[in-house]
C-alpha positions as CSV (number, residue, x, y, z in Angstrom):
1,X,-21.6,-8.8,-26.6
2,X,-21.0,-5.3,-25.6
3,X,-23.1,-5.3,-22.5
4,X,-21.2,-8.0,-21.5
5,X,-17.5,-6.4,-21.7
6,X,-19.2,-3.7,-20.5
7,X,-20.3,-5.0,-17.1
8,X,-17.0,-7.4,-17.2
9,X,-14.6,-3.8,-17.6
10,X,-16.6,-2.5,-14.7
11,X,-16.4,-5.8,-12.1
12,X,-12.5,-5.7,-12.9
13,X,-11.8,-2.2,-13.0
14,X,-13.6,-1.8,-9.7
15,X,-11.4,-4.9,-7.7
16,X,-8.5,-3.4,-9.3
17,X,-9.1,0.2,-7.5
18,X,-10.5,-1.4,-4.4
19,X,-6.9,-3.7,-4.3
20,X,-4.9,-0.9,-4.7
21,X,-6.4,1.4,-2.5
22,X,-6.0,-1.0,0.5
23,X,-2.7,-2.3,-0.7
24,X,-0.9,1.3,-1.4
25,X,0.1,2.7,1.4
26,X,2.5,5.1,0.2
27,X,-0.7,7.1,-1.0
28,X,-2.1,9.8,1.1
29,X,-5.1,8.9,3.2
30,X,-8.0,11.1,0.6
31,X,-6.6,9.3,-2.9
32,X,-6.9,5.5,-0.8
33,X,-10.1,6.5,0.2
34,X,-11.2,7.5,-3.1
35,X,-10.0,4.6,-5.1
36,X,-11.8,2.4,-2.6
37,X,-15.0,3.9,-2.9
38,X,-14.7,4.6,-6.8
39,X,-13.6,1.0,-7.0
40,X,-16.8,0.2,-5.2
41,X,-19.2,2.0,-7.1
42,X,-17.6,0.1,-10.4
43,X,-18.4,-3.0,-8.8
44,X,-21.3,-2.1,-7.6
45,X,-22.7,-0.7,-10.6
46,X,-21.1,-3.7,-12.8
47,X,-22.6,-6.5,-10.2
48,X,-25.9,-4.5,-10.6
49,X,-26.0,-5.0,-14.6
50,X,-24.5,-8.0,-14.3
51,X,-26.7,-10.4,-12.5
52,X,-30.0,-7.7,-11.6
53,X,-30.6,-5.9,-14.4
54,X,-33.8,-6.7,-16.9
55,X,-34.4,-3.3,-18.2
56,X,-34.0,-2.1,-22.1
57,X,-31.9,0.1,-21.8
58,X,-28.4,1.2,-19.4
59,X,-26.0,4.2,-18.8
60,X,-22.7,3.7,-20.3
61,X,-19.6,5.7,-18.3
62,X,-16.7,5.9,-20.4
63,X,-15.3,6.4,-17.6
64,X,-14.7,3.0,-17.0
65,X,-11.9,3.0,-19.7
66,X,-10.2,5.6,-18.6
67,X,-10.3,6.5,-14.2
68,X,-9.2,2.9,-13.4
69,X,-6.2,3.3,-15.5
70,X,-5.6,7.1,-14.2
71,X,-6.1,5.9,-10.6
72,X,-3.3,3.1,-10.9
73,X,-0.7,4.7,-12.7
74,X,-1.2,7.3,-10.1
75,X,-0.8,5.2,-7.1
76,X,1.9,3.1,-8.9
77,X,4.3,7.1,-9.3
78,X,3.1,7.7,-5.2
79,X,4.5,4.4,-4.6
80,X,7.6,5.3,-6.6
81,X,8.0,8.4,-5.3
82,X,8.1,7.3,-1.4
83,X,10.5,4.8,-2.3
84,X,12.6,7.9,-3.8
85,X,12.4,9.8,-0.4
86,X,12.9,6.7,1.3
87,X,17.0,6.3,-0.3
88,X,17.3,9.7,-0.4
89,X,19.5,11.1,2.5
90,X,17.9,12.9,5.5
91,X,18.5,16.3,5.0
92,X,18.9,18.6,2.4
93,X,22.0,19.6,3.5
94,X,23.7,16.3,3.9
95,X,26.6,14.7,2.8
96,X,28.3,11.9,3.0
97,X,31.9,11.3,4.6
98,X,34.5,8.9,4.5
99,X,33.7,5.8,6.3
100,X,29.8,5.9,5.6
101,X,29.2,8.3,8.0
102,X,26.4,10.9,7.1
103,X,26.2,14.3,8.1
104,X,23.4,17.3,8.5
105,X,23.9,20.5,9.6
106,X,24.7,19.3,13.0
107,X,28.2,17.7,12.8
108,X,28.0,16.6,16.7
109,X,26.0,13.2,17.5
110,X,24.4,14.7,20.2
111,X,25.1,17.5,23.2
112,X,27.7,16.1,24.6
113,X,28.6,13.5,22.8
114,X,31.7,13.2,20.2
115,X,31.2,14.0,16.7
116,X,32.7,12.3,13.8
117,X,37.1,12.6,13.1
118,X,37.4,15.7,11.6
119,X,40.8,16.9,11.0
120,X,41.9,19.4,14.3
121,X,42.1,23.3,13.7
122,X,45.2,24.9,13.9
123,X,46.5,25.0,17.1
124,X,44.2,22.6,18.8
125,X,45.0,19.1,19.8
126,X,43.8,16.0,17.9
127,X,40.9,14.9,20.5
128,X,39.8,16.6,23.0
129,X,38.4,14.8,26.0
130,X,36.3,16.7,28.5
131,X,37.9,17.2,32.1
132,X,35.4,16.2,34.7
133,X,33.3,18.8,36.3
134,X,35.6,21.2,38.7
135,X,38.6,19.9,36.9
136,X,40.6,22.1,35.0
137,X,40.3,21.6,31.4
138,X,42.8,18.7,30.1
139,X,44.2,18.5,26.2
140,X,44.7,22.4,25.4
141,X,47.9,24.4,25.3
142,X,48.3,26.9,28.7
143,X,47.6,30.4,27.7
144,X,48.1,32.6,30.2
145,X,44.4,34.4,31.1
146,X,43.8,38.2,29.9
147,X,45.5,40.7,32.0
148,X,43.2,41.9,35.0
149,X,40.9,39.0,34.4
150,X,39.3,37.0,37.2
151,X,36.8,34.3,36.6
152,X,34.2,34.9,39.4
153,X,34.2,38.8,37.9
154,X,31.8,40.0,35.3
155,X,33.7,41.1,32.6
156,X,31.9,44.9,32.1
157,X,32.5,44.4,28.0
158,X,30.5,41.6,27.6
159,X,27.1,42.9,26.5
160,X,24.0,40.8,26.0
């Protein structure tokens, strides 16, 4: 009766690791590879007793009781924890604003391109709109330019 839940524990725990080492992907490539082949070799090694064996005597693995379980329960937390990343936001260092909009470190959608409605600084208009190229610039107060200033001049402060 033993030899028979014996071989029985081996045949299923070895289909169980083989299904879940194809159907996991969330696992890294080493641990679906290993629960494949481990999977195989409980097959294997069950199918062998099973329906070739006519010896006296056999190897028991205790194992069988125990890795299939280990090998599950570890896929079933690296499933788990991709799903965790997965709804987690993007970066470390994001947050989310009003109106669902997320934001990293980089505020702007792109170079070039506008950025969500932040509230204006002080002193600065509510939207600024890029003057085409050679135009003056449009949507800022005039400020008079430095004294002695020119734009075509290096400015002999500026220091790289």
């Amino acid at each position: 009766m033993f030899f028979l839940l014996y071989t029985l524990l081996l045949l299923l725990g070895g289909i169980a690791m083989i299904a879940v080492g194809i159907a996991v992907k969330e696992q890294g490539k080493g641990s679906r590879i290993l629960n494949v082949v481990i999977g195989l070799a409980f097959f294997g090694y069950g199918f062998y007793l099973l329906f070739l064996f006519d010896g006296d005597s056999y190897r028991i693995f205790f194992y069988v009781f125990v890795l299939p379980i280990l090998l599950i329960v570890r896929a079933v937390k690296a499933r788990k924890e991709a799903r965790e990343q997965a709804a987690a936001p993007q970066f470390a260092g994001a947050q989310q604003y009003p109106g669902g909009q997320q934001q990293g470190m980089y505020p702007g959608a792109g170079h070039g391109q506008p950025g969500p409605a932040y509230p204006p600084a002080q002193g600065q208009p509510a939207q600024f709109q890029p003057a085409p190229y050679g135009a003056a610039p449009q949507g800022y107060p005039a400020q008079p330019a430095p004294q002695g200033w020119h734009p075509n001049q290096p400015n002999p402060q500026d220091r790289y």
